[in-house]
Each structure stands twice: as structure tokens, then as C-alpha cells.
N, CA, C and O atoms as a Maestro MAE file, in Angstrom:
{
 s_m_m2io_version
 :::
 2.0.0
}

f_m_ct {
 s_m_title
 :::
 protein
 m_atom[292] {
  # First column is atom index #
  i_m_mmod_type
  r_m_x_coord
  r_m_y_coord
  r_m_z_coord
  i_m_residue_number
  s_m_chain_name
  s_m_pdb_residue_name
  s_m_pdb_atom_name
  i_m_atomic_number
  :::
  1 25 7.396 -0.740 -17.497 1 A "UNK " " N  " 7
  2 3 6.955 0.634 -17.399 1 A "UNK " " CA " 6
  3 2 5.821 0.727 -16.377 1 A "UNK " " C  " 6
  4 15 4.945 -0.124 -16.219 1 A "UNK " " O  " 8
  5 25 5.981 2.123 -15.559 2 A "UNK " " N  " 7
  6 3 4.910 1.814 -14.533 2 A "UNK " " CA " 6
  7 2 4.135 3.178 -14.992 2 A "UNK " " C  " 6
  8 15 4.585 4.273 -15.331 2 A "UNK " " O  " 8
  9 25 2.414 2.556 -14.839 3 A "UNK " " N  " 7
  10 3 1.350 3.844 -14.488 3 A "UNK " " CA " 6
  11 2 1.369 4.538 -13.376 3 A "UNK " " C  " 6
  12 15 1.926 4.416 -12.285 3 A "UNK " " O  " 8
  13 25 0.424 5.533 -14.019 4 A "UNK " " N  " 7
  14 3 0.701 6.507 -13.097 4 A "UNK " " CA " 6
  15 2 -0.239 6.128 -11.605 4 A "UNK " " C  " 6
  16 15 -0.034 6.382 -10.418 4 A "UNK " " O  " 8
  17 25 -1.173 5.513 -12.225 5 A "UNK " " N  " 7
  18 3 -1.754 4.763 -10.866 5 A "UNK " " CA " 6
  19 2 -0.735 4.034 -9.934 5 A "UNK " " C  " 6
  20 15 -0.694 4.163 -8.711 5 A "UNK " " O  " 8
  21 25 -0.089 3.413 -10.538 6 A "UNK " " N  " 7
  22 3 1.277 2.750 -10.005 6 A "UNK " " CA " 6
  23 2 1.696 3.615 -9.161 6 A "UNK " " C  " 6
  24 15 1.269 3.537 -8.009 6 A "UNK " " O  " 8
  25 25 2.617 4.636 -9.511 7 A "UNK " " N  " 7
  26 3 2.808 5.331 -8.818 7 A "UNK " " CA " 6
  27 2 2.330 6.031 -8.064 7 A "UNK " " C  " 6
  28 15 2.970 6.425 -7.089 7 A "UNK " " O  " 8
  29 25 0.992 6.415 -8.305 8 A "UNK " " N  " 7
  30 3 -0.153 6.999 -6.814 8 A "UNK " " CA " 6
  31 2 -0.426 5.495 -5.606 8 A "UNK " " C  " 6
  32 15 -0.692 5.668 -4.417 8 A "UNK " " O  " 8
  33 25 -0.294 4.224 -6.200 9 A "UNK " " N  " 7
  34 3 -0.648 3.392 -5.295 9 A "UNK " " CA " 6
  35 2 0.924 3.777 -4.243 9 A "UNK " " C  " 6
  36 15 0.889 4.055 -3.045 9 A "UNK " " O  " 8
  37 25 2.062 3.695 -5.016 10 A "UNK " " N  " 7
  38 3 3.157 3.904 -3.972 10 A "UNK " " CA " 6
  39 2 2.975 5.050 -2.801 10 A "UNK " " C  " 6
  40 15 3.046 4.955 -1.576 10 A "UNK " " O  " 8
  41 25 2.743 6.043 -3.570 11 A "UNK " " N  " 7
  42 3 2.694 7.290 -2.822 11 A "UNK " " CA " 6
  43 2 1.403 7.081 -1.609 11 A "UNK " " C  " 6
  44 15 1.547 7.683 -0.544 11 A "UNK " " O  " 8
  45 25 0.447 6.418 -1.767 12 A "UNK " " N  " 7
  46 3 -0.571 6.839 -0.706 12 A "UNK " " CA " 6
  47 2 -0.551 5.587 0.265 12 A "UNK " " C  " 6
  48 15 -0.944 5.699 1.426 12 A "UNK " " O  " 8
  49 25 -0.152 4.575 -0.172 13 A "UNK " " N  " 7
  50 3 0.373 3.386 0.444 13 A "UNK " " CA " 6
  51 2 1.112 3.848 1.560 13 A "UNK " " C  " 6
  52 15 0.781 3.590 2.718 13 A "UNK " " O  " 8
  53 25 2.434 4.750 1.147 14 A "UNK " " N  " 7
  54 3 3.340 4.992 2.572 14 A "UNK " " CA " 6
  55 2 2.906 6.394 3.421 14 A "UNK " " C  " 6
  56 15 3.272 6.864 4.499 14 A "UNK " " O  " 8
  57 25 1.806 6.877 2.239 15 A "UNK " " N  " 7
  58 3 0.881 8.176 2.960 15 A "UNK " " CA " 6
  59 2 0.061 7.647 4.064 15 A "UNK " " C  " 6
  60 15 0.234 8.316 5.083 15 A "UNK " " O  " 8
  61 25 -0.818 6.621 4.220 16 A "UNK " " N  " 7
  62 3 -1.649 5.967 4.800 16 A "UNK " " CA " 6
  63 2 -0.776 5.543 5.962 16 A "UNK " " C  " 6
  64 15 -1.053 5.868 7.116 16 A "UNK " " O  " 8
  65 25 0.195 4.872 5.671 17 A "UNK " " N  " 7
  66 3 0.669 3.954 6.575 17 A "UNK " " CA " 6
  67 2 1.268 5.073 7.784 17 A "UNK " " C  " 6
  68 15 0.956 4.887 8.960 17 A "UNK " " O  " 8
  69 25 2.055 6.115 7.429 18 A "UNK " " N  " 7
  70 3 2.364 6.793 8.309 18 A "UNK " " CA " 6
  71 2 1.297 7.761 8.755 18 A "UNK " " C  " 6
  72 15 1.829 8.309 9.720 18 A "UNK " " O  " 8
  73 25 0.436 8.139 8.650 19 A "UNK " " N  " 7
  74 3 -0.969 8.664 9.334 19 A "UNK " " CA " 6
  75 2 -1.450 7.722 10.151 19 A "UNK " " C  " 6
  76 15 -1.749 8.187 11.251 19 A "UNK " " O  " 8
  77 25 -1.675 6.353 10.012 20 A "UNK " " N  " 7
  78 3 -1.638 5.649 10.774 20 A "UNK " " CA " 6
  79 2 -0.692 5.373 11.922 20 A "UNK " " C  " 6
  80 15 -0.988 4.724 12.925 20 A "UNK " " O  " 8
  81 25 0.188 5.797 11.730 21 A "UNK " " N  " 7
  82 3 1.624 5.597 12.915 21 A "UNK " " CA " 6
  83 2 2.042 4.287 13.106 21 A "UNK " " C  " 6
  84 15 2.342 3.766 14.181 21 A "UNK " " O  " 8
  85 25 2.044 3.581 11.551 22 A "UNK " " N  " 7
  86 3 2.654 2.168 11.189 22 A "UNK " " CA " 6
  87 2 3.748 2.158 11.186 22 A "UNK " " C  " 6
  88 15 4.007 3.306 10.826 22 A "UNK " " O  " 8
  89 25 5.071 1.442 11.401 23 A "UNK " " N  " 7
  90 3 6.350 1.226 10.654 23 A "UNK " " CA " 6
  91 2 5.937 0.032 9.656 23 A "UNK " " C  " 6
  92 15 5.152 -0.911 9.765 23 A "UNK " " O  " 8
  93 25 6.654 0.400 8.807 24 A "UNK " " N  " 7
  94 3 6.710 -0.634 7.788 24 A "UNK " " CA " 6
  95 2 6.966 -2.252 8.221 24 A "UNK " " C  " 6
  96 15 6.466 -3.267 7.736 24 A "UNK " " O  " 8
  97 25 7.794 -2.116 9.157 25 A "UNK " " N  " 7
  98 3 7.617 -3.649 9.937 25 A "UNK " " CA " 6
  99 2 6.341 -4.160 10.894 25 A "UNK " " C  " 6
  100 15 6.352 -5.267 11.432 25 A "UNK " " O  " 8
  101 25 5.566 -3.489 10.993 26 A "UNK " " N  " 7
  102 3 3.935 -3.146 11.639 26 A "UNK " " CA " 6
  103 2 3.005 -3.511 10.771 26 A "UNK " " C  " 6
  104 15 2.149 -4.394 10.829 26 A "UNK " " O  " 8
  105 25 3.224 -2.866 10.100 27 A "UNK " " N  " 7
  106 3 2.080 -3.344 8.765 27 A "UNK " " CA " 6
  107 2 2.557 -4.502 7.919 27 A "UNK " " C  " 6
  108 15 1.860 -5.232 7.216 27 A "UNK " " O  " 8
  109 25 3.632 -4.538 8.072 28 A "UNK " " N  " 7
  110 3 4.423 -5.758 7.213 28 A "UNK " " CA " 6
  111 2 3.588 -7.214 8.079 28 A "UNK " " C  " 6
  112 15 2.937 -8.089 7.508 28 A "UNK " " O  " 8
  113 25 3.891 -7.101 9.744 29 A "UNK " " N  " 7
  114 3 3.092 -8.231 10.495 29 A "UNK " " CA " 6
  115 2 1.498 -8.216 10.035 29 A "UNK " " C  " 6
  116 15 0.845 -9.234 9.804 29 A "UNK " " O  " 8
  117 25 1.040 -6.957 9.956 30 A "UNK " " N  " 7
  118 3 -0.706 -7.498 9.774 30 A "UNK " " CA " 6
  119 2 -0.841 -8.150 8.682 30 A "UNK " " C  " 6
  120 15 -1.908 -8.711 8.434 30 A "UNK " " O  " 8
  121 25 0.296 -8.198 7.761 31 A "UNK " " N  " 7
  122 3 -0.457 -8.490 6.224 31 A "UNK " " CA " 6
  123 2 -0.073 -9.882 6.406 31 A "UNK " " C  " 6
  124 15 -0.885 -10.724 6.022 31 A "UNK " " O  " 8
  125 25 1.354 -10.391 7.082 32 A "UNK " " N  " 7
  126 3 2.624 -11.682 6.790 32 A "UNK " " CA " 6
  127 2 2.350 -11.530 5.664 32 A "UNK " " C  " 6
  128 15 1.602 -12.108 4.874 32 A "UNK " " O  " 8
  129 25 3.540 -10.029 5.585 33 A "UNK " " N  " 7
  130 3 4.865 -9.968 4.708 33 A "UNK " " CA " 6
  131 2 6.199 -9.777 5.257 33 A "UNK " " C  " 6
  132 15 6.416 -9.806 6.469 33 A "UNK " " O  " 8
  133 25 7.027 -9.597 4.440 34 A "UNK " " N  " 7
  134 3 8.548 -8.907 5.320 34 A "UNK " " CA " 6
  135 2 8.416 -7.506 5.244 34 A "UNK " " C  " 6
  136 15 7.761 -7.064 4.300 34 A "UNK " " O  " 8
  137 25 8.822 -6.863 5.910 35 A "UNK " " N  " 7
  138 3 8.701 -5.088 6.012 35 A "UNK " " CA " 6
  139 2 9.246 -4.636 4.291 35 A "UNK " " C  " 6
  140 15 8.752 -3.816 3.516 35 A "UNK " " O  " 8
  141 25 10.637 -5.695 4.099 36 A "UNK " " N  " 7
  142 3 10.879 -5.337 2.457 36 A "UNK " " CA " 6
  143 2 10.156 -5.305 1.610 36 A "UNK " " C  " 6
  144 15 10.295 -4.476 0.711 36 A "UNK " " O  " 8
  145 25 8.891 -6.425 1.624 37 A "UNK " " N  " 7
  146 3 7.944 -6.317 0.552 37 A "UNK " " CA " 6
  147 2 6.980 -5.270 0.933 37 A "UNK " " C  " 6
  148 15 6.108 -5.284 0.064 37 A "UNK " " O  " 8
  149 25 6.701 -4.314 1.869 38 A "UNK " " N  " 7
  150 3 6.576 -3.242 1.864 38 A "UNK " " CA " 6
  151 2 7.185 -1.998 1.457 38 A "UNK " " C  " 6
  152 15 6.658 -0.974 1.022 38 A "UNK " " O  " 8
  153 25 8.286 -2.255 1.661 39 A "UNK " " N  " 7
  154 3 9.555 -1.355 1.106 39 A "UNK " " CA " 6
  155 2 9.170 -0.992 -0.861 39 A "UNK " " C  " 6
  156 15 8.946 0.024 -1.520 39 A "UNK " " O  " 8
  157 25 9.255 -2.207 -1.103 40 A "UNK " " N  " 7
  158 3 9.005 -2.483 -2.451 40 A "UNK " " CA " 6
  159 2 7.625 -2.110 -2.856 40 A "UNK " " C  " 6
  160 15 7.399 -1.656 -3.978 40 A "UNK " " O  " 8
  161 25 7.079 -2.217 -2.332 41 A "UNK " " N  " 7
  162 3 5.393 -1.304 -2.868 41 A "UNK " " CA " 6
  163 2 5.668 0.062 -2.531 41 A "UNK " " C  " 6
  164 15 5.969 0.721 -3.526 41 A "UNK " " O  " 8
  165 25 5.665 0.507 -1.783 42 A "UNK " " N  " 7
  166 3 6.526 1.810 -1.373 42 A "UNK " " CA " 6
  167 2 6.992 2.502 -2.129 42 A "UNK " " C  " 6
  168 15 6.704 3.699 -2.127 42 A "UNK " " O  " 8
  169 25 7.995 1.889 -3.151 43 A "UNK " " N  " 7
  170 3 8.782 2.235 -3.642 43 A "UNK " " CA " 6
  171 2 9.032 2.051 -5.109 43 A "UNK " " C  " 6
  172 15 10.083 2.289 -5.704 43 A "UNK " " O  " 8
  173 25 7.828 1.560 -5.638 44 A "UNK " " N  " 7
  174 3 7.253 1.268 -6.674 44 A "UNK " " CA " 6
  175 2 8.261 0.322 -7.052 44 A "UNK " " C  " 6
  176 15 8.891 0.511 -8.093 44 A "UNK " " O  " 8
  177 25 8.433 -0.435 -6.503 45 A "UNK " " N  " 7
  178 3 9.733 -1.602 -7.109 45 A "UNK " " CA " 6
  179 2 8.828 -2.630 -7.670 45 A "UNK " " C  " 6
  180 15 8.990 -3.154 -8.772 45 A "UNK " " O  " 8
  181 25 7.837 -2.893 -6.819 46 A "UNK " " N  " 7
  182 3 6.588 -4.350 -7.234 46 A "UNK " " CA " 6
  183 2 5.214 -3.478 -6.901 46 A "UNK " " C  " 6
  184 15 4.989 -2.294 -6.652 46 A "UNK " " O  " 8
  185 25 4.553 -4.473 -7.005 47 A "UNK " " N  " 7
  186 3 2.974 -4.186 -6.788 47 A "UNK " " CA " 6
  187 2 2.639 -5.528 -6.220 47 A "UNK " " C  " 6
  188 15 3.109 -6.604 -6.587 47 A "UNK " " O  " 8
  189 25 1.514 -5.258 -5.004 48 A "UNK " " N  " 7
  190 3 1.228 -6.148 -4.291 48 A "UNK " " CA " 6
  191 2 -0.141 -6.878 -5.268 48 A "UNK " " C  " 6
  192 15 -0.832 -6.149 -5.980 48 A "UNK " " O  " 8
  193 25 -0.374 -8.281 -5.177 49 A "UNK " " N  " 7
  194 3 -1.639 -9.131 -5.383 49 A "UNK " " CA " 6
  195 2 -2.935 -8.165 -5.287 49 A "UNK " " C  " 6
  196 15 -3.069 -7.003 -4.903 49 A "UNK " " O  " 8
  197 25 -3.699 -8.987 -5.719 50 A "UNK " " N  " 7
  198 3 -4.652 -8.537 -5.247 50 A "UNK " " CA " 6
  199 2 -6.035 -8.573 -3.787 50 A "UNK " " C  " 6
  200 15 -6.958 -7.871 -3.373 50 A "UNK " " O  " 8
  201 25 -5.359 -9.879 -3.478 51 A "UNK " " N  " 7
  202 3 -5.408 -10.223 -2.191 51 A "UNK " " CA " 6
  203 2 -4.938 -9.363 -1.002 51 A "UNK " " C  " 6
  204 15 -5.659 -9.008 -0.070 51 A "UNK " " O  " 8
  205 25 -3.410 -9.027 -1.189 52 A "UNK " " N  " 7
  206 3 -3.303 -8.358 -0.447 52 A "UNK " " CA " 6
  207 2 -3.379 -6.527 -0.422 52 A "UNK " " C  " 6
  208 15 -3.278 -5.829 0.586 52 A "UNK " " O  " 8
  209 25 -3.576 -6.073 -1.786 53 A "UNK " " N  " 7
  210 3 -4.548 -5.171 -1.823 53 A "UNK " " CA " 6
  211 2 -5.655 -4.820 -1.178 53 A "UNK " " C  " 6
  212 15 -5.941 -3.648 -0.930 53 A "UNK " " O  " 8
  213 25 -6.534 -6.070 -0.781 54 A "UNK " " N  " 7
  214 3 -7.651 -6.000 -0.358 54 A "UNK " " CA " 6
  215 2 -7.544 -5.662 1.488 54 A "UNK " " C  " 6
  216 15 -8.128 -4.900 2.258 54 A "UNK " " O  " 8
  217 25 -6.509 -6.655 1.609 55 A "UNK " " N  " 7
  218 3 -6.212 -6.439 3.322 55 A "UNK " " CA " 6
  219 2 -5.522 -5.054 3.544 55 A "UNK " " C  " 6
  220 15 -5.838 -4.461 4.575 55 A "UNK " " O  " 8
  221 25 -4.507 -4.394 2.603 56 A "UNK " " N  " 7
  222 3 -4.222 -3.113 2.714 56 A "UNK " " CA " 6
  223 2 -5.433 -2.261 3.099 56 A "UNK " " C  " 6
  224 15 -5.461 -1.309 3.879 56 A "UNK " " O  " 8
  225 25 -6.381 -2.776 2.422 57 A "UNK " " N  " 7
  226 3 -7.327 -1.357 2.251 57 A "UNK " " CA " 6
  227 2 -7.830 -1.538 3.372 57 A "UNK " " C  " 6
  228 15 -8.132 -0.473 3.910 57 A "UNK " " O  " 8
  229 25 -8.135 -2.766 4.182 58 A "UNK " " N  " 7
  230 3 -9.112 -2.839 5.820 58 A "UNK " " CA " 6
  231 2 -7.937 -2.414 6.538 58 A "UNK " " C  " 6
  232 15 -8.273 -1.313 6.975 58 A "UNK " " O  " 8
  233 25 -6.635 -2.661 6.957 59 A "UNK " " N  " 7
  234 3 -5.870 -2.510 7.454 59 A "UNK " " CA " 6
  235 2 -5.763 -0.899 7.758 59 A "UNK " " C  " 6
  236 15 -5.541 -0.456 8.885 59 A "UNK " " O  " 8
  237 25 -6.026 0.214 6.153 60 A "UNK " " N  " 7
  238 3 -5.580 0.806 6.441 60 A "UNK " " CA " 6
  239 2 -6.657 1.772 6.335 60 A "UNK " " C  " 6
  240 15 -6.599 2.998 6.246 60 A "UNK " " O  " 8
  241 25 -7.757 0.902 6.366 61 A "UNK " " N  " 7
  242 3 -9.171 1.516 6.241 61 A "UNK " " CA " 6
  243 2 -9.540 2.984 4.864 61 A "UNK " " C  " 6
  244 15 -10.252 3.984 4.777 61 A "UNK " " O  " 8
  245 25 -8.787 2.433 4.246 62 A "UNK " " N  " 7
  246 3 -8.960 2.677 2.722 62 A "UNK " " CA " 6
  247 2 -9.403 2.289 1.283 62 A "UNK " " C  " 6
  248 15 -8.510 1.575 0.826 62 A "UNK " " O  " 8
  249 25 -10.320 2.440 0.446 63 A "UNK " " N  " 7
  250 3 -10.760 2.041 -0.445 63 A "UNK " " CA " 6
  251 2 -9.914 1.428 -1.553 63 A "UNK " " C  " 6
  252 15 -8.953 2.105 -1.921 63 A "UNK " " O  " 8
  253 25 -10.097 0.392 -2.073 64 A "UNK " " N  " 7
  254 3 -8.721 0.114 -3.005 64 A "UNK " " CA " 6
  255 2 -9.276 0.940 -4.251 64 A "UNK " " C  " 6
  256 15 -8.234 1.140 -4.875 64 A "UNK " " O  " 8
  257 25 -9.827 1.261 -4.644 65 A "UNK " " N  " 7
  258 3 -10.161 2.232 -5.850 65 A "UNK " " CA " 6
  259 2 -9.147 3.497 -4.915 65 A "UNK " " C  " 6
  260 15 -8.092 3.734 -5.504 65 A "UNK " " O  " 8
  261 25 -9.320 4.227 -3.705 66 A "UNK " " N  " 7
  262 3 -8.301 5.037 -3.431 66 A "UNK " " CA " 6
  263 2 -7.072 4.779 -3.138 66 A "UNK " " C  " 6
  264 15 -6.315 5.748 -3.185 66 A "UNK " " O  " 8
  265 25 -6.636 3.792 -2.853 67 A "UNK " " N  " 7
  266 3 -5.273 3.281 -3.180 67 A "UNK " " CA " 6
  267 2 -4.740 2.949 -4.202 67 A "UNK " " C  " 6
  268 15 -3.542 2.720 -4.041 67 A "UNK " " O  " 8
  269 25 -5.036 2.842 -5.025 68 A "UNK " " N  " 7
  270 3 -4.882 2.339 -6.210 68 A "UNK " " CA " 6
  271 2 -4.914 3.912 -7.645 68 A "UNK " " C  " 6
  272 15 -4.408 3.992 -8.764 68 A "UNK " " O  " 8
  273 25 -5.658 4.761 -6.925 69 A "UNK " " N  " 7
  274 3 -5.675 6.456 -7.494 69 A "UNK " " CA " 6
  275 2 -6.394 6.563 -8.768 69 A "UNK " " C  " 6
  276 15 -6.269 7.171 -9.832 69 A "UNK " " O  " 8
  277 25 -7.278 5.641 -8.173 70 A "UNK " " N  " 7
  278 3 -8.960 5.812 -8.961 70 A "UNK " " CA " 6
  279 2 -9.787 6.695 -9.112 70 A "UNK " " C  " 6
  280 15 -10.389 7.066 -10.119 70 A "UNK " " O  " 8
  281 25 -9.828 7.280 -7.327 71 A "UNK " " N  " 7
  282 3 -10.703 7.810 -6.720 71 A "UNK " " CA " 6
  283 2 -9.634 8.630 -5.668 71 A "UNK " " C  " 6
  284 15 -8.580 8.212 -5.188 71 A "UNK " " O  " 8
  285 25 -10.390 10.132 -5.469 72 A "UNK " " N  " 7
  286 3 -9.543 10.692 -4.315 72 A "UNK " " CA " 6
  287 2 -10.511 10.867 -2.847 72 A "UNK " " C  " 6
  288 15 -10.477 11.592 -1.853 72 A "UNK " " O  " 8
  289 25 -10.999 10.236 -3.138 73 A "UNK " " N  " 7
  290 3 -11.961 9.631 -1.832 73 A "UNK " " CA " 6
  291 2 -11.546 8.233 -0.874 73 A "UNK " " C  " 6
  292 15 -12.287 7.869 0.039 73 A "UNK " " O  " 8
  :::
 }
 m_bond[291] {
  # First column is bond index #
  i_m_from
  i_m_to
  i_m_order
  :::
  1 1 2 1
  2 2 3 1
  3 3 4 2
  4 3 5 1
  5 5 6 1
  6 6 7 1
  7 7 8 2
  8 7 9 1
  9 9 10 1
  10 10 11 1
  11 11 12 2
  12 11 13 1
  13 13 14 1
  14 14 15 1
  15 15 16 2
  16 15 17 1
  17 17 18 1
  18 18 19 1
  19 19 20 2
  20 19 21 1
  21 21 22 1
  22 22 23 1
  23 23 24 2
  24 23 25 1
  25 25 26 1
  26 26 27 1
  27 27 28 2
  28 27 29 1
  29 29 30 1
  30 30 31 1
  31 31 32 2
  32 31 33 1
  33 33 34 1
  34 34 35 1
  35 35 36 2
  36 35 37 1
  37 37 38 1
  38 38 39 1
  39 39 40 2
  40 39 41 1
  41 41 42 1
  42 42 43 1
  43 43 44 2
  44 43 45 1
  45 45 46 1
  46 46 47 1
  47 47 48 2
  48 47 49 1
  49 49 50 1
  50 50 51 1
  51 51 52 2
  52 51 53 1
  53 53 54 1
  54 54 55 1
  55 55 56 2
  56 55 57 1
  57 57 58 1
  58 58 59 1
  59 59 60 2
  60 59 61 1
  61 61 62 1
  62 62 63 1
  63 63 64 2
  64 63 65 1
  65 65 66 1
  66 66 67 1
  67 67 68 2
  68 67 69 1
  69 69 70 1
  70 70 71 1
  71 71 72 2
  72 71 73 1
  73 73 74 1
  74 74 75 1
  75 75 76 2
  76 75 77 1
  77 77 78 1
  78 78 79 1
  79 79 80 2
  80 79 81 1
  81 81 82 1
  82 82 83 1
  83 83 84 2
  84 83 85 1
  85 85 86 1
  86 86 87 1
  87 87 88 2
  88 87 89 1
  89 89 90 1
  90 90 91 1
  91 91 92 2
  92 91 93 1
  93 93 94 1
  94 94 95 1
  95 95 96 2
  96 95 97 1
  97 97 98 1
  98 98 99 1
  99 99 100 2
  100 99 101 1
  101 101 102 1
  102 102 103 1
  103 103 104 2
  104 103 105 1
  105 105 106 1
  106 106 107 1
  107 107 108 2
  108 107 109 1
  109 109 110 1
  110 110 111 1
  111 111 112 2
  112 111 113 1
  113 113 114 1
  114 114 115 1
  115 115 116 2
  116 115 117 1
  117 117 118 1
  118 118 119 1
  119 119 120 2
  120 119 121 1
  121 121 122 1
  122 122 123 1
  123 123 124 2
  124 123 125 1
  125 125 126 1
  126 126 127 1
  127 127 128 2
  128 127 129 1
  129 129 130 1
  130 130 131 1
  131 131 132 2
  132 131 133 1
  133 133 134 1
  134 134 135 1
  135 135 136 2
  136 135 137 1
  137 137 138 1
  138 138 139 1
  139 139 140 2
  140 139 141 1
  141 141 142 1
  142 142 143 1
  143 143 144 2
  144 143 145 1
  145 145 146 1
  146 146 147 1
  147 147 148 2
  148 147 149 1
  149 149 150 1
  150 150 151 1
  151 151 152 2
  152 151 153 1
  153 153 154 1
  154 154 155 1
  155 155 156 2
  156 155 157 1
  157 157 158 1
  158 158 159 1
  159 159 160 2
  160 159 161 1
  161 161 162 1
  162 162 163 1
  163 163 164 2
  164 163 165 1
  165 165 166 1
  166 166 167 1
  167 167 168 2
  168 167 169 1
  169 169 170 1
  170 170 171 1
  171 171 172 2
  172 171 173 1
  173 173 174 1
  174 174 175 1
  175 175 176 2
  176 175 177 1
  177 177 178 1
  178 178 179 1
  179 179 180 2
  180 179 181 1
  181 181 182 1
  182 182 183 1
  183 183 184 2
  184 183 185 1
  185 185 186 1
  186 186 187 1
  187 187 188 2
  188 187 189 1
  189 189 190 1
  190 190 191 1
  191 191 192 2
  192 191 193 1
  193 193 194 1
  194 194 195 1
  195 195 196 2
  196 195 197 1
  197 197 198 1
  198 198 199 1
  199 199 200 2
  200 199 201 1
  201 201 202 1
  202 202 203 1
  203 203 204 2
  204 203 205 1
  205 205 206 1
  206 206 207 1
  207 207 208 2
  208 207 209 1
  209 209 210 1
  210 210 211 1
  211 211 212 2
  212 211 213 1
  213 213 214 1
  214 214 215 1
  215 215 216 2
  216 215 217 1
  217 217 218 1
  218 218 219 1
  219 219 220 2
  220 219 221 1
  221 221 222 1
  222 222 223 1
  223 223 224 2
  224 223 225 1
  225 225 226 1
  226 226 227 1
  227 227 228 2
  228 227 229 1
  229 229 230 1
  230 230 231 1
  231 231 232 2
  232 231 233 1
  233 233 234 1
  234 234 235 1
  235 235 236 2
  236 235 237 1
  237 237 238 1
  238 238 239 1
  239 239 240 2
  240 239 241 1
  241 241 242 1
  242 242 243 1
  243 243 244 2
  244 243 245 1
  245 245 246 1
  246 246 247 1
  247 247 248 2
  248 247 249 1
  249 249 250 1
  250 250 251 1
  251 251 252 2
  252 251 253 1
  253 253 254 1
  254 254 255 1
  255 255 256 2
  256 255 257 1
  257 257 258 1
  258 258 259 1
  259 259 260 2
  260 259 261 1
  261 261 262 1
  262 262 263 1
  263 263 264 2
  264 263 265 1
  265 265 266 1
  266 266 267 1
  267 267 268 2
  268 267 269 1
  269 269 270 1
  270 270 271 1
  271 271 272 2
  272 271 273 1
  273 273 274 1
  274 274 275 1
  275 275 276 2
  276 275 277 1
  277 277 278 1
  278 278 279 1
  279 279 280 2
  280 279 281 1
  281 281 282 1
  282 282 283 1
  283 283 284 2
  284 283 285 1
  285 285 286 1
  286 286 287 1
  287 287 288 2
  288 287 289 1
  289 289 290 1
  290 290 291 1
  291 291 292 2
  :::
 }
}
């Protein structure tokens, strides 16, 4: 069963990424992942580490409390 944070991390994850003018295979290289395991956060299929949580958030110059839909800041 997924939270609803869960599901705000999906949603602002591929919100971010395309404001940025990422493809999913773009951001997939900054992290070394495959674009699928982007797909899959995306898409609430998985949830990424917390490691790479952390590089999401510099990457995408976002707070992981706001990625994560802690905070709408």
C-alpha cells in the first residue's frame, strides 16, 4: 500500500524533472540509474533509497522534505 506522500514524491519527481527540461534518460545519467528506474519512481512502482533521494534533491535543486510532500516549499 502506498502513502500519500508516496504518491506526492511521484508526482513532483516528474514535476521537477520536466521544469527542468530533463528526459528521464538525463536524469537517469546524473544519478547512474537506467531511465526505467526513473520510470518506476515516476510512477509510483518503487521508491528510490535514500541516497539517492538525496542526489535527486541537488540534482533537482529541491528539498527532500519537498519531494517527498512534507513541505510545499
Amino acid at each position: 500500500m502506498y502513502t500519500s506522500n508516496m504518491i506526492k514524491f511521484a508526482e513532483r519527481l516528474k514535476e521537477l524533472r520536466e521544469e527542468k527540461g530533463l528526459t528521464r534518460a538525463q536524469l537517469a545519467k546524473i544519478l547512474n540509474v537506467t531511465p526505467r528506474m526513473v520510470a518506476f519512481w515516476e510512477t509510483n512502482e518503487r521508491m528510490c533509497s535514500v541516497e539517492t533521494l538525496i542526489l535527486l534533491s541537488r540534482a533537482l535543486n529541491a528539498s527532500t522534505d519537498f519531494l517527498l510532500g512534507l513541505t510545499d516549499f
